[in-house]
C-alpha positions in Angstrom: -7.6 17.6 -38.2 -4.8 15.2 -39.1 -1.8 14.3 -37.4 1.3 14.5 -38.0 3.1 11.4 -37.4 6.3 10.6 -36.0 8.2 7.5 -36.1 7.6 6.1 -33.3 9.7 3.0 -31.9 6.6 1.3 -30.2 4.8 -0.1 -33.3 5.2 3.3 -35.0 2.8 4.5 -32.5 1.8 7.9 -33.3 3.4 11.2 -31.0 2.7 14.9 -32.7 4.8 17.7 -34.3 3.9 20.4 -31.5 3.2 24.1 -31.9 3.9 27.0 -29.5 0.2 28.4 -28.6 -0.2 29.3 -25.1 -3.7 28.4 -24.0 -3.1 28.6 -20.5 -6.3 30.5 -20.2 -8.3 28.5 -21.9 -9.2 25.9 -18.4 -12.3 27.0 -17.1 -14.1 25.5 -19.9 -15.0 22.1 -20.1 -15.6 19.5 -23.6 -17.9 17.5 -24.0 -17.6 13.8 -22.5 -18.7 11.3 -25.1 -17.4 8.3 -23.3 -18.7 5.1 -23.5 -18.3 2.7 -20.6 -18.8 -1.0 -20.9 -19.0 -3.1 -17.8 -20.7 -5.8 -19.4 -19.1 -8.8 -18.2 -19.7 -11.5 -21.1 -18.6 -9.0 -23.7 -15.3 -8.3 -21.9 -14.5 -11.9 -20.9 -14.4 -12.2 -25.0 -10.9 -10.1 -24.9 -9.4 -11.8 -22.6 -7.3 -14.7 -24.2 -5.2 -17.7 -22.9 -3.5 -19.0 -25.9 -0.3 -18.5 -24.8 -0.6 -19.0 -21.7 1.3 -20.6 -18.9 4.9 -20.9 -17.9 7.4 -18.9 -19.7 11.6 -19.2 -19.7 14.3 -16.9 -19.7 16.9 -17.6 -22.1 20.2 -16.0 -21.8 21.8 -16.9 -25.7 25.6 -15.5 -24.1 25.7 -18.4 -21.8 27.3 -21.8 -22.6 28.5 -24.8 -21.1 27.6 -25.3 -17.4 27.1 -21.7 -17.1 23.6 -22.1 -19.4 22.6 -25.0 -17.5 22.0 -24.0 -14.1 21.0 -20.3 -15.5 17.7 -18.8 -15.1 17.0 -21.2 -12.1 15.6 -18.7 -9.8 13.3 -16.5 -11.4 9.7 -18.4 -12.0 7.6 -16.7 -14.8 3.6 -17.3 -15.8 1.9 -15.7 -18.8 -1.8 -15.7 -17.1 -3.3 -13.4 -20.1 -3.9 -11.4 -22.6 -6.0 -8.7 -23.2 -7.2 -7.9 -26.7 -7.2 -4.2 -27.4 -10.2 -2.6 -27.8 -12.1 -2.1 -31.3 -13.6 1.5 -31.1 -17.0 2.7 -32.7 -15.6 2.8 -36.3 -14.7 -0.8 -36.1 -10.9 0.0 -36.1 -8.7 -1.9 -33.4 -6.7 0.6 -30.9 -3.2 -0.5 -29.5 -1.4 0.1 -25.8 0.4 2.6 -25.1 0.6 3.2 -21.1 0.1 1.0 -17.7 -0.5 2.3 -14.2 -1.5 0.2 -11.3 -3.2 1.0 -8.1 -4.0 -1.6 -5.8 -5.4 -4.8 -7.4 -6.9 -2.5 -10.4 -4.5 -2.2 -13.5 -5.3 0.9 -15.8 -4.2 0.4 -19.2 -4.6 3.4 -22.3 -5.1 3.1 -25.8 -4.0 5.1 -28.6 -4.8 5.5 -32.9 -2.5 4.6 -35.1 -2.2 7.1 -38.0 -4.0 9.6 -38.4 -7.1 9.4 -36.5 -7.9 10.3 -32.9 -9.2 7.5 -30.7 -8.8 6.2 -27.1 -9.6 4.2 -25.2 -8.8 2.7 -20.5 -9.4 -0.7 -19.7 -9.8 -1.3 -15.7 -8.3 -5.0 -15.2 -8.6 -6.7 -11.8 -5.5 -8.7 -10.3 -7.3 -9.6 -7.3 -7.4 -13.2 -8.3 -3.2 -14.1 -8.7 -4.2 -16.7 -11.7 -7.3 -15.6 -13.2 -7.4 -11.3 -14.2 -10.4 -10.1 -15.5 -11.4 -7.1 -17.4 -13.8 -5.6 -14.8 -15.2 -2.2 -17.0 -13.8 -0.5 -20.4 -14.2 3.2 -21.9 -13.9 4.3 -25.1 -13.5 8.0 -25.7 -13.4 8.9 -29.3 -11.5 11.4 -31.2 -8.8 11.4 -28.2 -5.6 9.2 -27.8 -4.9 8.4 -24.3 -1.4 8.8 -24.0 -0.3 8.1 -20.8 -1.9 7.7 -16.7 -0.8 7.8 -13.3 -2.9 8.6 -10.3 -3.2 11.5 -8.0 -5.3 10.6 -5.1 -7.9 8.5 -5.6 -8.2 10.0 -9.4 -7.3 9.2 -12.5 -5.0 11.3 -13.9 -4.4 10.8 -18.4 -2.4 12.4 -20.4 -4.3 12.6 -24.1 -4.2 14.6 -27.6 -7.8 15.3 -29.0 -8.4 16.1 -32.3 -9.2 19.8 -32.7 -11.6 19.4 -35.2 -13.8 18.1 -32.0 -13.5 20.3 -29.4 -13.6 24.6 -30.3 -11.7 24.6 -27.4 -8.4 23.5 -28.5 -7.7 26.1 -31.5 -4.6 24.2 -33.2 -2.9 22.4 -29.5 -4.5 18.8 -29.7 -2.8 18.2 -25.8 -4.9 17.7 -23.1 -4.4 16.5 -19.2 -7.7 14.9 -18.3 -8.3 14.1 -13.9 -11.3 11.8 -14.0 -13.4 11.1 -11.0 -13.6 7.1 -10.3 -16.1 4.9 -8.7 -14.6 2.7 -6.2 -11.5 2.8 -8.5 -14.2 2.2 -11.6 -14.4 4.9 -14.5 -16.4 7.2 -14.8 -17.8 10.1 -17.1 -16.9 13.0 -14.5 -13.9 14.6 -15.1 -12.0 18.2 -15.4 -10.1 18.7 -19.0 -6.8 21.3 -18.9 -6.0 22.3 -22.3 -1.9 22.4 -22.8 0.5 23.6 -25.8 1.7 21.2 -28.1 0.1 18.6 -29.9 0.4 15.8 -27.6 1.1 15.2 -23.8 3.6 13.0 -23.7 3.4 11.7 -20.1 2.3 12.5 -16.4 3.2 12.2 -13.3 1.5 12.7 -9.7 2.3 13.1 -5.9 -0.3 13.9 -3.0 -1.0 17.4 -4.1 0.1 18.1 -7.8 0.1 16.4 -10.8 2.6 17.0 -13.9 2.1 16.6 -17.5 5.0 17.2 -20.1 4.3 17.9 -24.1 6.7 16.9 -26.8 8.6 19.1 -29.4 8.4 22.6 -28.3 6.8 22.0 -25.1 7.0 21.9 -21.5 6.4 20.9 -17.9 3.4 21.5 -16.4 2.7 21.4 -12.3 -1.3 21.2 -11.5 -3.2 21.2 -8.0 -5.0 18.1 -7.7 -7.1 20.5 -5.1 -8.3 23.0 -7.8 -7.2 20.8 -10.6 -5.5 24.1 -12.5 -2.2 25.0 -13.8 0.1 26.0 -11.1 3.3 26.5 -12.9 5.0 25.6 -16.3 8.5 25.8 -17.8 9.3 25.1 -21.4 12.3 22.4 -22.6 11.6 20.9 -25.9 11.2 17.5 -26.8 10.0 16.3 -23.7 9.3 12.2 -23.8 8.9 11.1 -20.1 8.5 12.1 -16.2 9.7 10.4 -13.2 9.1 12.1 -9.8 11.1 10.8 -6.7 11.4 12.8 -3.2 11.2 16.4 -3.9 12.1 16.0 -7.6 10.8 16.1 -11.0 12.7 14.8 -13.5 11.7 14.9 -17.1 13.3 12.9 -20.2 13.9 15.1 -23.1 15.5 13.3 -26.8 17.2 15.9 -27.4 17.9 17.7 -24.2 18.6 15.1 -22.3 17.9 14.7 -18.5 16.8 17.8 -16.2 16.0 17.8 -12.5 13.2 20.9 -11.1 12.3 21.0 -7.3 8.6 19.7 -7.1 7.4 22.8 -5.0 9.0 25.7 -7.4 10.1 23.8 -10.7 13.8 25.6 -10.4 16.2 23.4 -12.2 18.6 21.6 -10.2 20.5 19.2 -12.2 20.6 18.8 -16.1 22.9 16.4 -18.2 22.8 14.7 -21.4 21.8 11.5 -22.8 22.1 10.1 -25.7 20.0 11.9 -28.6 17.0 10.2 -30.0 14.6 10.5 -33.0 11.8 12.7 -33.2 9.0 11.9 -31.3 10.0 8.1 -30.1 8.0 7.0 -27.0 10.4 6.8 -24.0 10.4 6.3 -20.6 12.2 6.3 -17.2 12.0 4.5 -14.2 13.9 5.5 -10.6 15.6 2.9 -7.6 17.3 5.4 -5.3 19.7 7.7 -7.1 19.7 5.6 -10.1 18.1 6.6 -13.1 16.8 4.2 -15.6 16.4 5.5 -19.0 15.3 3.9 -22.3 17.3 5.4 -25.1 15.9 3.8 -28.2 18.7 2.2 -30.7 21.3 3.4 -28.3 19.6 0.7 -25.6 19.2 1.9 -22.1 21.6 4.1 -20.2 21.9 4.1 -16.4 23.4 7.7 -14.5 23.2 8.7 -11.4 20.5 11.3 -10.6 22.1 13.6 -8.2 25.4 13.9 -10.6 24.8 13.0 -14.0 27.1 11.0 -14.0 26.3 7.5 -16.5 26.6 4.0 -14.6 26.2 1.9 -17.1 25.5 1.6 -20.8 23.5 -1.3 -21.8 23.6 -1.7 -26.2 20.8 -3.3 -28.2 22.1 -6.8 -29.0 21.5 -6.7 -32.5 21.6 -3.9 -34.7 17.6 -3.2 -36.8 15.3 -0.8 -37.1 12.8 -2.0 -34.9 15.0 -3.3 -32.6 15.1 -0.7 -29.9 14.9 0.0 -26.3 11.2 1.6 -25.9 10.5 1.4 -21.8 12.2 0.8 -18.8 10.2 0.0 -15.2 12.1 -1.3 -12.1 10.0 -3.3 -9.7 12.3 -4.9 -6.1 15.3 -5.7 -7.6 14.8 -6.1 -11.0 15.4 -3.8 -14.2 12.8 -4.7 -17.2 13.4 -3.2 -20.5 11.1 -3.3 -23.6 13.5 -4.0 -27.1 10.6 -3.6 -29.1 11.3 -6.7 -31.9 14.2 -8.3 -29.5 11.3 -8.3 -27.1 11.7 -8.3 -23.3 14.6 -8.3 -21.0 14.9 -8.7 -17.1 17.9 -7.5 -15.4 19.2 -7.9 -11.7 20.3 -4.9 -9.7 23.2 -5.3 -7.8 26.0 -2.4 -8.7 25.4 -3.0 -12.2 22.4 -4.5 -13.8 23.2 -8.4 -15.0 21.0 -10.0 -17.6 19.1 -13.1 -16.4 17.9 -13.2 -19.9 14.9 -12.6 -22.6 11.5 -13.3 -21.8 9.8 -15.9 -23.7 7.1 -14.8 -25.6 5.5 -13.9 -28.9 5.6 -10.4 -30.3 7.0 -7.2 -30.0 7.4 -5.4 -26.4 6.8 -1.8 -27.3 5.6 -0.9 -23.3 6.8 -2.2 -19.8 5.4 -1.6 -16.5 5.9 -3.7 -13.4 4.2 -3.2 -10.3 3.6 -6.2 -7.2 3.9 -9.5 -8.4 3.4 -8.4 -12.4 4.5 -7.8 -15.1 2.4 -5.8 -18.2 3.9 -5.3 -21.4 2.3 -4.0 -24.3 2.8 -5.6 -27.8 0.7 -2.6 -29.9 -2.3 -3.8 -31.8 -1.2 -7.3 -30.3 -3.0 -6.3 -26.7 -1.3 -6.3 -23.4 0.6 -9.5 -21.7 0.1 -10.2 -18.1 2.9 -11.7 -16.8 2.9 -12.9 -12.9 6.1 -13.5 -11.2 6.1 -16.6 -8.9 7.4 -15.1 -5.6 8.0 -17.5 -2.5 5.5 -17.5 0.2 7.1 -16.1 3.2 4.9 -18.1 5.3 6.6 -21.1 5.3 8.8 -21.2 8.1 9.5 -24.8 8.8 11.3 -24.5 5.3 14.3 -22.2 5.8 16.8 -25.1 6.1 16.2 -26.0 2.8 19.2 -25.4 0.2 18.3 -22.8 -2.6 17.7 -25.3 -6.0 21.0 -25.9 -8.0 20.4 -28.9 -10.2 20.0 -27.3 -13.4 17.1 -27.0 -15.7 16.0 -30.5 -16.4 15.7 -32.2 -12.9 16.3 -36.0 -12.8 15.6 -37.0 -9.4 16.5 -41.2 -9.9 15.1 -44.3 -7.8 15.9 -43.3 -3.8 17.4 -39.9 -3.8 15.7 -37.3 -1.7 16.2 -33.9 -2.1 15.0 -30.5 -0.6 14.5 -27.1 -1.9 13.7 -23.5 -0.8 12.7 -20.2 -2.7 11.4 -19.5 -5.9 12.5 -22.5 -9.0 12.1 -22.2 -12.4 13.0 -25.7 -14.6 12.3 -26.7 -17.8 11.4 -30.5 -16.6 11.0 -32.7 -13.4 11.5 -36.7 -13.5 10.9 -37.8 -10.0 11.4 -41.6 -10.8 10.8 -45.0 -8.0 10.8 -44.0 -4.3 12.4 -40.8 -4.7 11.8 -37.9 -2.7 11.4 -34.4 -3.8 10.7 -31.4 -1.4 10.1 -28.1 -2.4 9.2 -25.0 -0.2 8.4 -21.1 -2.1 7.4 -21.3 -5.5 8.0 -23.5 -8.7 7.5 -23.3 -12.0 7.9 -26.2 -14.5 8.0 -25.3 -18.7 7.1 -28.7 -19.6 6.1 -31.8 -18.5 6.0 -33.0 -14.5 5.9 -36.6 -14.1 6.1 -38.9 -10.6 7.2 -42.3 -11.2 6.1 -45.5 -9.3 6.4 -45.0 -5.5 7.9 -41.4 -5.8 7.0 -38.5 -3.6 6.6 -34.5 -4.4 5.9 -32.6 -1.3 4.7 -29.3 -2.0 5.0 -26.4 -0.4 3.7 -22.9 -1.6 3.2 -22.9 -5.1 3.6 -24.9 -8.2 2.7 -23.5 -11.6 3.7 -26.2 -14.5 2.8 -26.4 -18.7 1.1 -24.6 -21.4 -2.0 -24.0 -21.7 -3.7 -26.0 -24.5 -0.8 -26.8 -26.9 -1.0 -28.7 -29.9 1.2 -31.7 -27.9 0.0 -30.5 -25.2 2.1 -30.5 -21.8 1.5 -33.2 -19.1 1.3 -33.7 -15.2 1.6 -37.1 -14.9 1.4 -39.3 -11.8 2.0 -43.2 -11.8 1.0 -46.0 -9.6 2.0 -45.4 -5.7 3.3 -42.5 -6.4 2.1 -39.3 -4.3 1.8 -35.3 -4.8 1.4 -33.8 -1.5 0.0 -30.2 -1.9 0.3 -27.4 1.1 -0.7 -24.2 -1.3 -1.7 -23.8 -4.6 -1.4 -25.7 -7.8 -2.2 -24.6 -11.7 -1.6 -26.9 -14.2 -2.2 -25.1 -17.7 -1.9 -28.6 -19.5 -3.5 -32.1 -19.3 -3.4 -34.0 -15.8 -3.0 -38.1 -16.2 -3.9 -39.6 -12.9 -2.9 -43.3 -14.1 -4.0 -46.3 -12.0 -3.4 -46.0 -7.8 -2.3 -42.1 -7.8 -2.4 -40.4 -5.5 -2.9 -36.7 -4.4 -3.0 -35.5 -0.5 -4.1 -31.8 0.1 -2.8 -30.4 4.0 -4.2 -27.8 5.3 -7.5 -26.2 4.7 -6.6 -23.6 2.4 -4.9 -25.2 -0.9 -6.1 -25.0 -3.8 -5.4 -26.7 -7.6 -6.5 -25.3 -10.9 -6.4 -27.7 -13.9 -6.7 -26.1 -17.4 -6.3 -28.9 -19.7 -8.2 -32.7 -19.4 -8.3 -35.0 -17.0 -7.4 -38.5 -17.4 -8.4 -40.7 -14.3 -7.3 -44.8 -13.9 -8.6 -47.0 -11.6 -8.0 -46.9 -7.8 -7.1 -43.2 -8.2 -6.9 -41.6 -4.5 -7.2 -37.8 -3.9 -7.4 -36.8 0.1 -7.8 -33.9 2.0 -9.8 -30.2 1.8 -9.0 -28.3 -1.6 -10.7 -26.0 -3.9 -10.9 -27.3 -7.2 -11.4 -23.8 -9.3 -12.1 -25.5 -12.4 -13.7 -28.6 -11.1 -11.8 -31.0 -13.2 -11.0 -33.6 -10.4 -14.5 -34.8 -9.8 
């Protein structure tokens, strides 16, 4: 069976005109599995790329003068990956369409464009802060995987299957799949609830239900994650997204707008309009106490309040174009970050409104956001799924706390003699730390470009420092001269080239810091590097 396609705002991803079966009866029987699960480690190493790797900036265009100087100061960004999207059995590449995270394991889905089913959940691995890796990888054919969230210690995916495959689903492609895992690892064992519509949408989960909406005529459904059936249902068309937060369930519909059920009953407490969207765009919400966060496609993202309705804040798309549009929405300590599709991604700070820090730096389209811990994941379609890690201070650190927070703009120019101290988390383009100067910082640092220590000067670091691109044409440099010393208490990843020119020096305190050199290393003469460190990618011998 074909689909039928909607426009959809991330990468014309494909959602489904819906029908109005009821085939709530239809759960006791089970489909076939089919899934093919791939935990072989040098075939998924081979989708996991670097290219673009490294330290990324936040630019904020609407700043000028001084004002765009000492912006974007405080919010240190790493790419650390990529993931290629899968290539199913028919040879044809899948794209992301959904995130959830659960502990150190990061579960990503894959849908079909067009017409054709196909699906596909990668388990990544964040153990490592620097260095992800794709740990296992299932492909389950003739079903899109929509959407995930856990319920327990299963996997919980919203899907559409194509009928054709399955007797089971007469003319109602939506599934809800809860799959068994294996030390948080996929598995084949899993219990299939057949829903009306074509497509489920999203899902949602606390300790002892699960949710699962369905788009264009469809509706809310409440399952026990006990018995794994349907427990209750209530129908509100055009449903695109579900949020849960205390004893709430609040579903995102384009053209219905907002409404709020109890968890325990589903009786509506609160509805209230948003702005309308088009058919069967991908959208999603995201909650920070009564604030509601939703993504509202060319009208950008609107803010209400959840217990009144009331809207906070409206937040336009910059620039008027078709693809420009806000897709996904996920709020993560503090921070709003919203997918513009082709405007790509932007990071907000809470306070009583959200204030724009700026647009991400990188390549592509941002069709999917989720944030979760220390990263970032958005999802760029058939361009794979961006890892982005945010460089938070390390807490740790006491003896720093009298430092001043780092106000010297993006280019630092420390000159011969000056000695200066910083605390938290600093993100620079550049740092010139030229004869007998002293530089101090404490948290976390990130440096776009190139780091270089001049003769006799001094960087003690504390914490973290994250600096270059990983293997550019010109490639970025760390670059220490005569007499001059980097002092390391933490960890170190240079994505560029390292030149170690004659009588450099590196000390490592403590026994537990560590430096990770992508790029070459250039070594001079009389070269002196002191203390306990691991060396992950043994570049300093």
């Amino acid at each position: 069976m074909e689909k039928n396609v909607y426009l959809l705002s991330f990468l014309a991803m494909s959602l489904l005109i819906g029908c109005d079966d009821n085939n709530d009866n239809k759960n006791d029987g089970q489909s076939s599995n089919n899934i093919t699960i791939t935990s072989d480690q040098s075939a998924l190493n081979q989708r996991l790329d670097l290219t673009n790797s490294g330290v990324i900036s936040i630019e904020n265009g609407s700043l000028t003068g001084k004002l765009a100087e000492v912006a974007n100061t405080s919010f240190p960004l790493v790419q650390i990956a990529e993931v290629k999207p899968p290539v199913d059995a028919n040879g044809r590449t899948l794209q992301a369409s959904h995130v959830t995270v659960n502990g150190n394991y990061a579960y990503v889905s894959y849908i079909m464009r067009g017409d054709a089913y196909s699906g596909a959940i990668d388990v990544i691995d964040v153990s490592d802060p620097y260095k992800p890796k794709l740990v296992t990888s299932a492909l389950i054919p003739n079903t899109d995987i929509t959407s995930l969230t856990f319920s327990g210690s299963n996997l919980i995916i919203g899907a559409a299957k194509d009928v054709d495959k399955d007797p089971l689903l007469s003319t109602n492609p939506a599934i809800v799949l809860n799959m068994e895992l294996s030390s948080g690892l996929l598995t084949d064992k899993f219990k299939t609830n057949y829903l009306e519509n074509r497509v489920t949408t999203d899902v949602a989960a606390n300790t002892s239900n699960y949710f699962a909406v369905t788009g264009d005529n469809g509706s809310l459904f409440k399952l026990s994650s006990s018995t794994k059936e349907i427990t209750g249902k209530t129908a509100i068309a055009d449903l695109r997204s579900i949020a849960l937060t205390g004893d709430k369930v609040v579903t995102l519909s384009g053209t219905k707008g907002v409404n709020v059920y109890n968890q325990s009953t589903l009786a509506l407490q609160k509805s209230f309009t948003t702005s309308t969207d088009v058919s069967g765009a991908k959208r999603t919400m995201d909650i920070d106490g009564s604030k509601l966060f939703v993504s509202e496609g060319a009208n950008g993202l609107g803010v209400y309040d959840i217990n009144s309705g009331s809207k906070l804040q409206s937040i336009a798309i910059a620039t008027a174009g078709e693809d420009n549009v806000t897709n996904a929405v996920s709020f993560n300590d503090g921070y709003a970050f919203v997918a513009n599709g082709a405007l790509g991604l932007n990071v907000y700070q809470s306070s009583t409104q959200l204030n724009l820090l700026g647009s991400v730096g990188i390549a592509g389209s941002s069709n999917y956001v989720k944030s979760s811990g220390n990263y970032i994941y958005v999802a760029s379609g058939t361009g794979g799924l961006k890892i982005i890690k945010m460089e938070k201070p390390n807490t740790t650190f006491a003896n720093c706390t009298s430092y001043i927070v780092y106000n010297q703009g993006k280019d630092l120019i420390l000159n011969s003699n000056d000695i200066k101290s910083y605390q938290g988390a600093t993100a620079i383009n550049s740092a010139i730390i030229n004869s007998s100067a002293v530089l101090t910082h404490c948290g976390s640092i990130a440096i776009l470009n190139n780091l270089i220590l001049n003769s006799g000067g001094i960087f003690n670091m504390t914490g973290s420092l994250s600096q270059g691109k990983y293997q550019q044409s010109n490639p970025t440099e760390l670059i220490i001269n005569n007499n001059a010393l980097l002092q390391i208490e933490g960890s170190v990843v240079i994505w560029g080239d390292l030149r170690l020119n004659s009588g450099a020096k590196i000390n490592f305190i403590g026994n537990n810091s560590s430096i990770t050199i992508y790029g070459k290393v250039t070594k001079g003469s009389n070269v002196t590097i002191t203390g306990t460190y691991k060396d992950t990618e043994n570049k300093l011998k």
